[in-house]
N, CA, C and O of each residue as an XYZ file, in Angstrom:
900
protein
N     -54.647    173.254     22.126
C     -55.858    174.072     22.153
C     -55.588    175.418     21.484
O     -56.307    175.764     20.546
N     -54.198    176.504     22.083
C     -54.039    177.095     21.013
C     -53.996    176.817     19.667
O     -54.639    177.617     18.987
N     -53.568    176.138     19.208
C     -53.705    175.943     17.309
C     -55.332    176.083     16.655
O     -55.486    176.698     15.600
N     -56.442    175.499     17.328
C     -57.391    175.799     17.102
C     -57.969    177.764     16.532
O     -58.860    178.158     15.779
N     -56.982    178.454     17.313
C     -57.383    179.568     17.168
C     -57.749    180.459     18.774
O     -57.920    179.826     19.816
N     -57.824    182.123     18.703
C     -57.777    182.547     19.262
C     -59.247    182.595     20.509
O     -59.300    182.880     21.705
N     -60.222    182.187     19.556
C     -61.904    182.064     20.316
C     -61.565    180.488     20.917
O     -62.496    180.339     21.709
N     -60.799    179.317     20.973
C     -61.080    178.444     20.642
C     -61.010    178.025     22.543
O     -60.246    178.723     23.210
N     -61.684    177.093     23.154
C     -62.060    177.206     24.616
C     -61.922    175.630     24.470
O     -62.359    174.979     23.521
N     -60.950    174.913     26.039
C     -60.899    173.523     26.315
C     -62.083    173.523     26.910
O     -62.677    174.464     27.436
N     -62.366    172.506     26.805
C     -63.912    172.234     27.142
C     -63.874    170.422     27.644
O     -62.830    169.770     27.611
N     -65.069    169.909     28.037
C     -65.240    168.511     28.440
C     -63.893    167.972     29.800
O     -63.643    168.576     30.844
N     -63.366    166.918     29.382
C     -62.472    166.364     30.663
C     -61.451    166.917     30.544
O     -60.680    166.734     31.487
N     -60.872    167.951     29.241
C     -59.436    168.869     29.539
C     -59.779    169.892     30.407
O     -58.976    170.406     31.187
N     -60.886    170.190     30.306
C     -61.485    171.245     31.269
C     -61.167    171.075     32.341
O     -60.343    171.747     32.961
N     -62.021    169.767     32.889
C     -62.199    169.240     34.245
C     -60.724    169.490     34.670
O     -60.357    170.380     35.437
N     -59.821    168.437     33.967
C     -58.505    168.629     34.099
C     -57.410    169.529     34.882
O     -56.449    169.235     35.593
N     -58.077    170.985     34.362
C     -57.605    172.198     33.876
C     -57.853    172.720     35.031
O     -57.011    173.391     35.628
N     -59.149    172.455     35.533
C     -59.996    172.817     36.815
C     -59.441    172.181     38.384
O     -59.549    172.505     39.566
N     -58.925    171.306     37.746
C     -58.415    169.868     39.319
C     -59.665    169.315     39.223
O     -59.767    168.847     40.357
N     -60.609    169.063     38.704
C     -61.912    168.309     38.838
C     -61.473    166.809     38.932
O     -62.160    165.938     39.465
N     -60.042    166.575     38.256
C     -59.804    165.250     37.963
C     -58.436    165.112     37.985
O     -57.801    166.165     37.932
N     -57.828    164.096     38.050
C     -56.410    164.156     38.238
C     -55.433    163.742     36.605
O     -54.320    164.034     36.168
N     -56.392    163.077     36.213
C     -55.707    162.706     35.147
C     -56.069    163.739     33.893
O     -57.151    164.322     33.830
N     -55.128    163.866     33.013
C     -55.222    164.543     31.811
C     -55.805    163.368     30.614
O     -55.286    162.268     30.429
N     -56.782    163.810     30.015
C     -57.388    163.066     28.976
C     -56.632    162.802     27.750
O     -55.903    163.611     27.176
N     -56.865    161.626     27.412
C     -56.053    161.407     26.084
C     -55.857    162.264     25.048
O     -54.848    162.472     24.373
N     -57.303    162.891     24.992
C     -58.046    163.259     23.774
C     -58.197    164.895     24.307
O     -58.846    164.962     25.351
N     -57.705    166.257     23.768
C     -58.480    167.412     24.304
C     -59.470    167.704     23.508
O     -59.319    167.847     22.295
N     -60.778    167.843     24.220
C     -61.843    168.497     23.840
C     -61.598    169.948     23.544
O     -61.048    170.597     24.434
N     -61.875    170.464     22.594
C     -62.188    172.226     21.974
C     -63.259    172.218     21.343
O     -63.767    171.696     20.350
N     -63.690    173.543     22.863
C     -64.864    174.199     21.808
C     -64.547    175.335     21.234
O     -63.817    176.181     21.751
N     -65.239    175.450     19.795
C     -64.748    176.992     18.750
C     -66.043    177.232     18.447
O     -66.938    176.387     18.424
N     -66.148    178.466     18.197
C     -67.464    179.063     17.190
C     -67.852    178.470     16.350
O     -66.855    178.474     15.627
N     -68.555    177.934     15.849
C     -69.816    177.679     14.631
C     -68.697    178.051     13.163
O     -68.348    177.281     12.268
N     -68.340    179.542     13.374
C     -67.898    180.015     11.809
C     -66.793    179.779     12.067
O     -66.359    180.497     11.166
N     -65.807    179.348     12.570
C     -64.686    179.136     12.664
C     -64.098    177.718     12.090
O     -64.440    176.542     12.212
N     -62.441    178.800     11.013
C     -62.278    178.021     10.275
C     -61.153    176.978     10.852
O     -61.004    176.665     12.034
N     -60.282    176.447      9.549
C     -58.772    175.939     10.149
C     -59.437    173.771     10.184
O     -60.489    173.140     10.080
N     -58.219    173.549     10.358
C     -58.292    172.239     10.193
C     -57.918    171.310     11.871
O     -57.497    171.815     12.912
N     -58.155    170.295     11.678
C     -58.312    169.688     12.952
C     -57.285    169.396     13.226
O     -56.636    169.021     12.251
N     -56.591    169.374     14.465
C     -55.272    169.084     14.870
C     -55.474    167.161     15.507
O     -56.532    166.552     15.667
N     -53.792    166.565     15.777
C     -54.047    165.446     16.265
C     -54.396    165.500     17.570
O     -54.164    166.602     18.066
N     -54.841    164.755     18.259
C     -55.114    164.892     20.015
C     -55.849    165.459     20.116
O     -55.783    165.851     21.281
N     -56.922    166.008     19.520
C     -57.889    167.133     19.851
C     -59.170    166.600     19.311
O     -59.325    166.095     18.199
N     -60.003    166.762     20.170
C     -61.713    166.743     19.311
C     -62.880    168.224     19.140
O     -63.221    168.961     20.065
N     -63.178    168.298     18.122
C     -63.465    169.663     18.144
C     -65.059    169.999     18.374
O     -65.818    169.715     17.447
N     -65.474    170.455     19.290
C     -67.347    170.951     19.218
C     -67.476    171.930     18.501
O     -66.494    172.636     18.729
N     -67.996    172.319     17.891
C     -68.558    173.843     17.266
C     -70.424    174.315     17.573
O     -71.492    174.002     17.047
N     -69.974    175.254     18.764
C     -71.028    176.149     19.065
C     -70.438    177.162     19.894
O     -69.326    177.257     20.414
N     -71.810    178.147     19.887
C     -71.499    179.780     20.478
C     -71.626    179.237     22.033
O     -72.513    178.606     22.608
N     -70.487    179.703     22.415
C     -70.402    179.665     24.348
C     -71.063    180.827     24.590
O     -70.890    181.880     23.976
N     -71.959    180.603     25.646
C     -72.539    182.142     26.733
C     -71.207    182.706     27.138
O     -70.330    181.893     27.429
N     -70.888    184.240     27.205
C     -69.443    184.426     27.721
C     -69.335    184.181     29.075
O     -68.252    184.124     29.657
N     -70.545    184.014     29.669
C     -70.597    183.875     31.598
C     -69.544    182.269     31.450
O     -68.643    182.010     32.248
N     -69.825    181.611     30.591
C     -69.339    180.108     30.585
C     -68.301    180.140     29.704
O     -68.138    179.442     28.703
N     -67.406    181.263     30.283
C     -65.797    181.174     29.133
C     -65.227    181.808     30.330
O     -65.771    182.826     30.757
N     -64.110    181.285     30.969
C     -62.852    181.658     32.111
C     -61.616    181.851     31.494
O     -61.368    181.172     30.498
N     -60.780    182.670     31.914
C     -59.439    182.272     31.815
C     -58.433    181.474     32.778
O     -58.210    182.287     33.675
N     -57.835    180.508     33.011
C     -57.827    180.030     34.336
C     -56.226    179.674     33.976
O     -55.924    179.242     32.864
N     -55.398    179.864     34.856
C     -53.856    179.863     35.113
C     -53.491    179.913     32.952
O     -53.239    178.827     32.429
N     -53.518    180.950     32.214
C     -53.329    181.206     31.036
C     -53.787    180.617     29.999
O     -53.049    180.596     29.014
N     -55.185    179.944     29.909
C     -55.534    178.977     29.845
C     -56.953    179.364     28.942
O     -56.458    178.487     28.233
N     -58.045    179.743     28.358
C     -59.211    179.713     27.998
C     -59.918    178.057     27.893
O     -59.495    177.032     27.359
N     -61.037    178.326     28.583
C     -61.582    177.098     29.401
C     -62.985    177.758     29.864
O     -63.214    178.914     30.217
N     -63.804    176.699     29.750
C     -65.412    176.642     29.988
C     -65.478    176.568     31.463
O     -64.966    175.625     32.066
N     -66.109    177.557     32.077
C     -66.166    178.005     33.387
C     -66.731    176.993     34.073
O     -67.748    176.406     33.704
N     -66.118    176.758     35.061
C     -66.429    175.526     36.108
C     -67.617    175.014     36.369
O     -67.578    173.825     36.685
N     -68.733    175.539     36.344
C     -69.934    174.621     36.420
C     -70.284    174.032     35.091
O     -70.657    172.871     34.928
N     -70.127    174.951     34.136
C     -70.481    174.029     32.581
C     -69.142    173.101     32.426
O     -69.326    172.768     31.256
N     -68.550    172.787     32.606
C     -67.002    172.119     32.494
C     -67.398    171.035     33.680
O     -66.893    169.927     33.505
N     -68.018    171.144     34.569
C     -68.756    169.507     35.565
C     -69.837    169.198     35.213
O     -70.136    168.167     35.814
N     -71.139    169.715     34.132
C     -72.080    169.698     33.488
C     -71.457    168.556     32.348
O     -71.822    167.387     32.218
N     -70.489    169.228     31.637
C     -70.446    168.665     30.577
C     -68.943    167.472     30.749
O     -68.679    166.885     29.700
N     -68.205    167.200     31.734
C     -67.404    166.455     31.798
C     -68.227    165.237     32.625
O     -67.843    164.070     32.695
N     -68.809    165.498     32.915
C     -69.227    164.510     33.584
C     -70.299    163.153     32.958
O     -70.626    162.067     33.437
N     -70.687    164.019     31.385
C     -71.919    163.266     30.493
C     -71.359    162.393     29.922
O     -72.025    161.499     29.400
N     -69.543    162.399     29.832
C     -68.182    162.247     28.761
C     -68.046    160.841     29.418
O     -68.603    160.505     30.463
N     -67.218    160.065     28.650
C     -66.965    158.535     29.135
C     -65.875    158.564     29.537
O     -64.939    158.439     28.748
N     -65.619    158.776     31.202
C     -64.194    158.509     32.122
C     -64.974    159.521     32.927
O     -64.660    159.450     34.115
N     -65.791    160.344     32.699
C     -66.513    161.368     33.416
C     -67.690    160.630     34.570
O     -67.147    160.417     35.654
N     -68.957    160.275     34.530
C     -69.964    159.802     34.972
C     -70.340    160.051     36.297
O     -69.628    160.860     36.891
N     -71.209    159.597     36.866
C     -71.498    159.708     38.070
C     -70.519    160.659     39.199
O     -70.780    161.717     39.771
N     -69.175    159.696     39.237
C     -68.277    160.075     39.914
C     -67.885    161.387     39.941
O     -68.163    161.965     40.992
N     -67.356    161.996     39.151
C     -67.277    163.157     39.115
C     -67.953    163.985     38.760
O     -67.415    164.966     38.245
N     -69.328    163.941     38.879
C     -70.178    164.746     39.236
C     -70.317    165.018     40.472
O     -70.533    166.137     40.938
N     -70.155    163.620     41.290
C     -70.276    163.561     42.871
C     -69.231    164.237     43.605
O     -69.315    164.790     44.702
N     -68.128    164.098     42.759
C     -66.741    164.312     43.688
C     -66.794    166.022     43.571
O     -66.228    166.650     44.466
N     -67.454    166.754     42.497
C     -67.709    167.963     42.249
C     -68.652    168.779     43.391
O     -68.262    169.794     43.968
N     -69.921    168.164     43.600
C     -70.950    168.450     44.418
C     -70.018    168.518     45.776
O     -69.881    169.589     46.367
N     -69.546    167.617     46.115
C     -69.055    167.315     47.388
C     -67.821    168.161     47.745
O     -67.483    168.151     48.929
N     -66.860    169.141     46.574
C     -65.403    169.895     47.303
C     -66.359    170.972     46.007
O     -67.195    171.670     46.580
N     -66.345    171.092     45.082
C     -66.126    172.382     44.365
C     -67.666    173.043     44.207
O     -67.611    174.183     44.669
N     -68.649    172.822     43.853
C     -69.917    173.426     43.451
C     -71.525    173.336     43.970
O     -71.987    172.236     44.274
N     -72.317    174.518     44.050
C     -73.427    173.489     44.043
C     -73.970    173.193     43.009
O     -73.550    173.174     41.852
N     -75.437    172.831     43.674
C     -76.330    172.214     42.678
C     -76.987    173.585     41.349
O     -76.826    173.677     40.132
N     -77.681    174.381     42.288
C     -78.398    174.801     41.311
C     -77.365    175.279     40.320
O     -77.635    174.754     39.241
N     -75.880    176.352     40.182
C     -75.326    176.408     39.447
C     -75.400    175.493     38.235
O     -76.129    175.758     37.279
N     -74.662    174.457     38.292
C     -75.188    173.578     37.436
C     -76.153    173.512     37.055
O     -76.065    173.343     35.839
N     -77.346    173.551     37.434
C     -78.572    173.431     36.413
C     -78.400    175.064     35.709
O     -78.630    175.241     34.513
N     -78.206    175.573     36.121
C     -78.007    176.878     35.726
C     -77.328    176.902     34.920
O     -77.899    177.570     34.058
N     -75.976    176.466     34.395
C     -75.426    176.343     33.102
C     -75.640    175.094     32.019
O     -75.198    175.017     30.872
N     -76.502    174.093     32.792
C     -76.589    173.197     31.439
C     -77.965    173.811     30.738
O     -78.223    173.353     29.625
N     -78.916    174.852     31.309
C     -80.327    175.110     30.597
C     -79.502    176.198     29.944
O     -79.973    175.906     28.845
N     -78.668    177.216     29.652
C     -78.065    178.189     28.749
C     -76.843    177.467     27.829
O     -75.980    177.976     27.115
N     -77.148    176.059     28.159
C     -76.386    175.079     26.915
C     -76.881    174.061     26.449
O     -76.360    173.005     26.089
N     -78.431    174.571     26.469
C     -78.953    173.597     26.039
C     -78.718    173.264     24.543
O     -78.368    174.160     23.776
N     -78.991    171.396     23.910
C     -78.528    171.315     22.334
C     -77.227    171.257     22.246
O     -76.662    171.392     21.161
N     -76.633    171.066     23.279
C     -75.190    170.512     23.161
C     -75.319    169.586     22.953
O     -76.468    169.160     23.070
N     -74.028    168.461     22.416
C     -73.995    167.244     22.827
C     -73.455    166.928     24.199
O     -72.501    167.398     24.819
N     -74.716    165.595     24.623
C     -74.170    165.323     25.648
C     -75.289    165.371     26.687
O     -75.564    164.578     27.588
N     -75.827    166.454     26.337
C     -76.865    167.124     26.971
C     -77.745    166.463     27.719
O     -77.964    166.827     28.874
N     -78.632    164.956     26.930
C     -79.727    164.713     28.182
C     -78.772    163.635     29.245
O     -79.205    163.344     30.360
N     -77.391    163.084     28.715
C     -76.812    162.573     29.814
C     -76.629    163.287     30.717
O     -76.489    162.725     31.803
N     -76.543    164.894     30.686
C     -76.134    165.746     32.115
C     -77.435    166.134     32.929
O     -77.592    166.448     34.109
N     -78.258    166.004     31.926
C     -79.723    166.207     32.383
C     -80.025    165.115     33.690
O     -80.415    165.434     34.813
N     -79.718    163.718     33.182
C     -80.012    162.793     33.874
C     -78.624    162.870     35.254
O     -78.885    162.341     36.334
N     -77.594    163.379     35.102
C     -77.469    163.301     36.377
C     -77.716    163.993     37.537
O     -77.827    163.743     38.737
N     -77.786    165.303     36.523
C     -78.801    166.693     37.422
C     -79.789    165.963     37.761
O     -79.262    165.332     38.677
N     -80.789    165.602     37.699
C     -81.578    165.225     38.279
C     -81.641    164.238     39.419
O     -82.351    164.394     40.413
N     -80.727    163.057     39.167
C     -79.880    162.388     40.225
C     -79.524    162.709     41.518
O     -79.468    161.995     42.519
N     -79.215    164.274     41.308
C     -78.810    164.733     42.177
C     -79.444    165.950     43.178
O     -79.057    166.560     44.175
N     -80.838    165.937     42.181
C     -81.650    166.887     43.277
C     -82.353    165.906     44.496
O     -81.939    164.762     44.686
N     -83.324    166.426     45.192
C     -83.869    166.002     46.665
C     -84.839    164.297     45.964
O     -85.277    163.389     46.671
N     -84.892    164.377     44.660
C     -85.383    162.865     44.824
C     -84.146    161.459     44.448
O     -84.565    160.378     44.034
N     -82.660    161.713     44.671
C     -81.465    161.315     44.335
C     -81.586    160.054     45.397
O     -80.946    159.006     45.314
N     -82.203    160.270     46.046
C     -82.048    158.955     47.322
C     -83.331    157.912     46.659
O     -83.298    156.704     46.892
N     -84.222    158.408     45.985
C     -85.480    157.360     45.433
C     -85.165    156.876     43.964
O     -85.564    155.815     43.485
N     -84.522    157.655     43.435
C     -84.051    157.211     42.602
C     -83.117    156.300     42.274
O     -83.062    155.651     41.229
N     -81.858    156.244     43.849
C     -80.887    155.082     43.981
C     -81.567    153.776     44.364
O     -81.139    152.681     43.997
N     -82.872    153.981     45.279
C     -83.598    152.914     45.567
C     -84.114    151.846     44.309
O     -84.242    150.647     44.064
N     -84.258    152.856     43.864
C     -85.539    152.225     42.179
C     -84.220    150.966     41.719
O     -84.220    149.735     41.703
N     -83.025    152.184     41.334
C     -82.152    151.002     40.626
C     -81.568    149.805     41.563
O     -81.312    148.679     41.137
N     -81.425    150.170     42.710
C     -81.002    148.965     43.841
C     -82.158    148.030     43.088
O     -81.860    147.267     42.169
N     -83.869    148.228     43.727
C     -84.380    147.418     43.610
C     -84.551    146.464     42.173
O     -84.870    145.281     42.051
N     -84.315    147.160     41.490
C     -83.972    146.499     39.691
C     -83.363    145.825     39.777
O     -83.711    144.754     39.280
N     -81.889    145.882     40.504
C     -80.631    144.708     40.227
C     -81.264    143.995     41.540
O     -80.800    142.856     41.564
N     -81.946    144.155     42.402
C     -82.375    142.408     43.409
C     -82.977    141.913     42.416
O     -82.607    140.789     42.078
N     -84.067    142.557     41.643
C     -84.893    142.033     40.902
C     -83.940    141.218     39.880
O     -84.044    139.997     39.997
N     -83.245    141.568     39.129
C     -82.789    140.806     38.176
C     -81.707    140.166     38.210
O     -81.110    139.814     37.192
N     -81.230    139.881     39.667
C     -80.047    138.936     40.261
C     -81.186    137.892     40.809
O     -80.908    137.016     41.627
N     -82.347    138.059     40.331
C     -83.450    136.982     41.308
C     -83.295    136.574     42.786
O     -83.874    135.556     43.162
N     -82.444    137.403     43.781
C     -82.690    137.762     44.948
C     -84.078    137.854     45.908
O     -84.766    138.865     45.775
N     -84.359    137.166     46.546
C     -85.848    137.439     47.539
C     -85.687    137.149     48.675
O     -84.821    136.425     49.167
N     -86.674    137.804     49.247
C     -86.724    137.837     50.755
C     -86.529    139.035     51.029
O     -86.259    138.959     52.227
N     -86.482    139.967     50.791
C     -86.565    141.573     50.993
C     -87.764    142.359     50.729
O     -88.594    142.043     49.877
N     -87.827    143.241     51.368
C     -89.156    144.045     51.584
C     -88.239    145.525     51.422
O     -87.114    145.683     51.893
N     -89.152    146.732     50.498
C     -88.685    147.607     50.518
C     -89.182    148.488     51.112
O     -90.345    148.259     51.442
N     -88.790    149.416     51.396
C     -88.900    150.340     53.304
C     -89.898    149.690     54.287
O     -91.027    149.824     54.760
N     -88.481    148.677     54.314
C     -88.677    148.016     55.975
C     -88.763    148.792     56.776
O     -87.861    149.630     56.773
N     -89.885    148.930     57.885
C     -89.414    149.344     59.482
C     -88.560    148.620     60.387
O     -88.821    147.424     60.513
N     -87.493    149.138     61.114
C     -86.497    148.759     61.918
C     -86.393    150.041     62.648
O     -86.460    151.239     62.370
N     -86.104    148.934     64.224
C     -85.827    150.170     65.144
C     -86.291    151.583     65.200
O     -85.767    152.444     65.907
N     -87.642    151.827     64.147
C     -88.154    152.932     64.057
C     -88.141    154.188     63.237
O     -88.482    155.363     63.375
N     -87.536    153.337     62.222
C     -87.059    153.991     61.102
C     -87.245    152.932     59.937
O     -87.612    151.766     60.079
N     -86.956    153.500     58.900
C     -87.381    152.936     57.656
C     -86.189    152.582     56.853
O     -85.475    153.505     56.462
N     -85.872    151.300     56.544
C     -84.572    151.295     55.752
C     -85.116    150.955     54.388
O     -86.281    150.634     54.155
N     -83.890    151.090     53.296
C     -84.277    151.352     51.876
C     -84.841    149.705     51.882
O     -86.044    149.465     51.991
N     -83.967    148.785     51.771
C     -84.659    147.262     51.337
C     -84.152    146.626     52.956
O     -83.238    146.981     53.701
N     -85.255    145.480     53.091
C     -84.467    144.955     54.679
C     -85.420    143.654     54.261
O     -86.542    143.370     53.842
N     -83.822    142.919     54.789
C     -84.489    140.926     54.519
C     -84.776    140.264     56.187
O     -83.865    139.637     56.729
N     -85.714    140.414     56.689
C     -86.233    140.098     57.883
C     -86.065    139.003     58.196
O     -86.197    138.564     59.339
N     -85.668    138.244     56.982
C     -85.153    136.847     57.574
C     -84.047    136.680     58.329
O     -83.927    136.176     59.446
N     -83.143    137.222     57.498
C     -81.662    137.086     57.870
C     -81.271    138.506     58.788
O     -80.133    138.527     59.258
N     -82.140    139.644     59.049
C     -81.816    140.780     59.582
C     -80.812    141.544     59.404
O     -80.083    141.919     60.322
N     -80.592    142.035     57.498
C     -79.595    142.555     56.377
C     -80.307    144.030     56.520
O     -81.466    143.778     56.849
N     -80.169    145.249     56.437
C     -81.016    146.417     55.840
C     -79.602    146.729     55.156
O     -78.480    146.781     55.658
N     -80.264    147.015     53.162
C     -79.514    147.804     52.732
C     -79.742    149.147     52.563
O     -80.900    149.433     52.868
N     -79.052    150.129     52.175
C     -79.536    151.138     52.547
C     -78.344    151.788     51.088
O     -77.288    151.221     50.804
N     -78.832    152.947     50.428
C     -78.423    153.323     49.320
C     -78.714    155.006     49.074
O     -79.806    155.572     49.091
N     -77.296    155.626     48.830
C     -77.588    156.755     49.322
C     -77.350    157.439     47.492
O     -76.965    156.726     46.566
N     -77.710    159.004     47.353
C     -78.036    159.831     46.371
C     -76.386    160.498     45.824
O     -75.437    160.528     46.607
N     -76.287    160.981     44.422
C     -75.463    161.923     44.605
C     -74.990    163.071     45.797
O     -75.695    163.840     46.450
N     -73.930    162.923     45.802
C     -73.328    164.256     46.818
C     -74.200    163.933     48.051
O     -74.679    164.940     48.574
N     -74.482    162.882     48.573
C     -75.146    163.013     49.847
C     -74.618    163.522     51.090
O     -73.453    163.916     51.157
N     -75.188    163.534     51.809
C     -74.619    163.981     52.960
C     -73.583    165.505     53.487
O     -73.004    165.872     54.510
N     -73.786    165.980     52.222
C     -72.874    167.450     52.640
C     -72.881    168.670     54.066
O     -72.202    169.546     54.601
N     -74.629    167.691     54.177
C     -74.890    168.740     54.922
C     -74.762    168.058     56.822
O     -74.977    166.888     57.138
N     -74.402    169.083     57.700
C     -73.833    168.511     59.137
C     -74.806    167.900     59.786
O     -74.588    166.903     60.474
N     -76.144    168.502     59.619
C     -77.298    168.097     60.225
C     -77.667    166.493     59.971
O     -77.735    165.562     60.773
N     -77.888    166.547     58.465
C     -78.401    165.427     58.155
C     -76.980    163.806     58.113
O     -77.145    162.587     58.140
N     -75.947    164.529     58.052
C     -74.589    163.820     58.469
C     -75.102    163.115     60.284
O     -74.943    162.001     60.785
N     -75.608    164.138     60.708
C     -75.612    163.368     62.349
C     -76.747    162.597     62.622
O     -76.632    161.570     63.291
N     -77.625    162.895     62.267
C     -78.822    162.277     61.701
C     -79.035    160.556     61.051
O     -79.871    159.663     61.191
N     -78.186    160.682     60.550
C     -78.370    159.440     59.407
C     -77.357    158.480     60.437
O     -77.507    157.259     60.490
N     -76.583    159.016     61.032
C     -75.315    158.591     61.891
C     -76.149    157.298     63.121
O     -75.990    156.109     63.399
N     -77.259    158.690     63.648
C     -77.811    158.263     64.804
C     -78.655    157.156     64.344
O     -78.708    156.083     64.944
N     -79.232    157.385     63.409
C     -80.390    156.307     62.621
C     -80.020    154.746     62.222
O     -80.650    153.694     62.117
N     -78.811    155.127     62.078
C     -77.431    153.937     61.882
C     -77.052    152.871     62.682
O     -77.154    151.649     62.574
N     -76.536    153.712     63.608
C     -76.699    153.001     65.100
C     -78.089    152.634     65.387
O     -78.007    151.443     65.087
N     -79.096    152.770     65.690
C     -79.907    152.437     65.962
C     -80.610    150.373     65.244
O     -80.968    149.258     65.624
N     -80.390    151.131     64.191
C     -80.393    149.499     63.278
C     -79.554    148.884     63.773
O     -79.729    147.665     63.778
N     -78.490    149.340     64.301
C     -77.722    148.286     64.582
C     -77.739    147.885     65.334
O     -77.629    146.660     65.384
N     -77.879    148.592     66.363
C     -78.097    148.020     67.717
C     -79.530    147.467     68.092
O     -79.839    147.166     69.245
N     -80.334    147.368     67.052
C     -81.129    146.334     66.846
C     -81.263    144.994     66.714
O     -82.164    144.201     66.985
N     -80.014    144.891     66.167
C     -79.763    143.435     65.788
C     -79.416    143.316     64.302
O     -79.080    142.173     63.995
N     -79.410    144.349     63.140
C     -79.299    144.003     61.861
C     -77.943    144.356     61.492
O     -77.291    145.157     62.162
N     -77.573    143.891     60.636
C     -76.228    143.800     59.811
C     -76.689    145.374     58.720
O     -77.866    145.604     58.444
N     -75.915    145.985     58.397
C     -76.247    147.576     57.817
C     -74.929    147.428     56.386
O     -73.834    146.873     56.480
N     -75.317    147.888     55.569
C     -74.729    147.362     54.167
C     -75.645    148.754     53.517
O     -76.822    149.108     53.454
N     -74.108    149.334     53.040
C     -74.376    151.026     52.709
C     -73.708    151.242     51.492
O     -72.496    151.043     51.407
N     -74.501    151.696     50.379
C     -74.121    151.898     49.115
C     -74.193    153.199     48.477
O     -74.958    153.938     49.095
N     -73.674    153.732     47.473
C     -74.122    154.743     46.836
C     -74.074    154.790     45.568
O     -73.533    153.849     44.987
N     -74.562    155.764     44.894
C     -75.122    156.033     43.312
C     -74.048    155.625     42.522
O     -74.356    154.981     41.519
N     -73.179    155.782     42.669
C     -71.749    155.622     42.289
C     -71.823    153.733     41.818
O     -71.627    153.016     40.836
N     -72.224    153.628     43.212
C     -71.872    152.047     43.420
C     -72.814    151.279     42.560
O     -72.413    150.311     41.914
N     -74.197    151.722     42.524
C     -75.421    150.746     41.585
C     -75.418    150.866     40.204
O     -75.844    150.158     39.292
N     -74.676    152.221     40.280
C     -74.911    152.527     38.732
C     -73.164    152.144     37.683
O     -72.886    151.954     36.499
N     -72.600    152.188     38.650
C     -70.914    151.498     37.625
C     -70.756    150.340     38.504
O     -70.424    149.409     37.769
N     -70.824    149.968     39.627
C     -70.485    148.532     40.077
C     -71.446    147.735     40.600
O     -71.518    147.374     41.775
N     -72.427    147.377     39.425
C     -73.524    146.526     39.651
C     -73.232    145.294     40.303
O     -73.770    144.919     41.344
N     -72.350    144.666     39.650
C     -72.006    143.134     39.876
C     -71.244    142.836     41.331
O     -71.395    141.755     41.901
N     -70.153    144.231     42.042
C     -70.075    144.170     43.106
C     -71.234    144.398     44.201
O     -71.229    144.026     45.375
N     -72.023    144.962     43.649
C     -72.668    145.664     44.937
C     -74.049    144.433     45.107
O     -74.682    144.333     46.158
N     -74.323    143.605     43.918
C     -75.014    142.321     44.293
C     -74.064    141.407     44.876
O     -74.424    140.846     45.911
N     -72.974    141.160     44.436
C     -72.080    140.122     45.417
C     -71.790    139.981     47.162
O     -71.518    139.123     48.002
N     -72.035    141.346     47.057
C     -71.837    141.765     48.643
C     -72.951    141.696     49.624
O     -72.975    141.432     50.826
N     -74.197    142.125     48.449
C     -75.503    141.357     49.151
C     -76.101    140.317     49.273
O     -76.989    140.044     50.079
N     -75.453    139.427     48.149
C     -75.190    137.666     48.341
C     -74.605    137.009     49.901
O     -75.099    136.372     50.832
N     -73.627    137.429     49.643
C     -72.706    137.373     50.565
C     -73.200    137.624     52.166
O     -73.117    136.927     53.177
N     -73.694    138.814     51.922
C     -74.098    139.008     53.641
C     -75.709    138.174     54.200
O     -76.067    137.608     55.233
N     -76.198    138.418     53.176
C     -77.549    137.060     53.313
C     -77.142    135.814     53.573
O     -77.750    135.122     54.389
N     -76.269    135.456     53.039
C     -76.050    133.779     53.298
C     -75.760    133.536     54.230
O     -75.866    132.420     54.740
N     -75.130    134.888     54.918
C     -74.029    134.577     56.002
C     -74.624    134.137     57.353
O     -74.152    133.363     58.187
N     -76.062    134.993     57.359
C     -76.657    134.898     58.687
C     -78.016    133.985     58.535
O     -78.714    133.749     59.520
């Protein structure tokens, strides 16, 4: 990253890296440099060229690096990035609005409406939105016998097969951070269960990179009963 030059800022999953966002070091380091900035491309390196906001330039253990919320904005749009570590971010290092807060003063990056789409993922409609895609993959595993927000025990589960007495239930980015709604969802839990239904709990993570597991498992528990 030094060879790039003195303006020149790790950026994307060296960032993350750089940050502990992630454990592994990327093959490839991302650098971002200025627009007018000259010099030739080094090996191991991929280069962006645009003007950083200086709020979104750190120095971090000797290091020049894209300040921690644009560095989980933009590592996360990256391929080894996705969902996951956006989530794993929400959940130990940041909040939300930050992040939206540095991807709208970067806007026209590349990368951009992928971070868009997980920001959004991850605001208060992140739980309807995991529903939508659950219900897509029953739909197109040709799965039936499910009804979506079943009543049980007095509560509403995301999909529930009344035949077999399955409720799946599919939760949002970064869910649950908060203590209230942690005890809450706990009690609501139990309750299904001690209803009589089998409870099969997924998250964003899970519908959106492990499609093919997360229908197998709902194969699986339908047949069973």
């Amino acid at each position: 990253m030094w060879g790039h030059g003195p303006h020149a800022v790790a950026s994307g999953l060296a960032a993350a890296w750089w940050h502990d966002v992630t454990k592994y070091a990327p093959a490839v380091v991302e650098v971002t440099v200025p627009r007018n900035s000259h010099g030739r491309r080094h090996e191991g390196s991929r280069v962006r060229r645009r003007e950083l906001p200086v709020k979104d330039v750190v120095e971090w253990r000797g290091l020049q690096v894209t300040a921690l919320e644009l560095t989980v904005v933009e590592a996360a749009a990256r391929r080894g990035g996705g969902p996951k570590l956006m989530d794993s971010a929400l959940q130990r290092h940041v909040e939300l609005s930050p992040l939206w807060a540095a991807h709208l003063r970067n806007k026209g990056r590349y990368g951009a409406p992928a971070s868009r789409r997980l920001l959004q993922a991850a605001e208060s409609g992140a739980r309807s939105a995991a529903e939508r895609l659950l219900i897509r993959l029953l739909e197109g595993a040709g799965i039936e016998g499910w009804i979506a927000n079943h009543p049980v025990a007095g509560y509403l589960v995301d999909v529930g097969f009344p035949g077999c007495l399955v409720a799946i239930e599919v939760d949002g980015l970064a869910f649950h951070t908060d203590s209230d709604d942690f005890y809450h969802d706990r009690k609501r839990q139990n309750a299904i269960i001690l209803a009589g239904w089998q409870v099969l709990r997924f998250t964003w993570l899970d519908v959106t990179e492990y499609p093919d597991r997360v229908i197998a498992e709902i194969r699986r528990a339908v047949s069973a009963r």
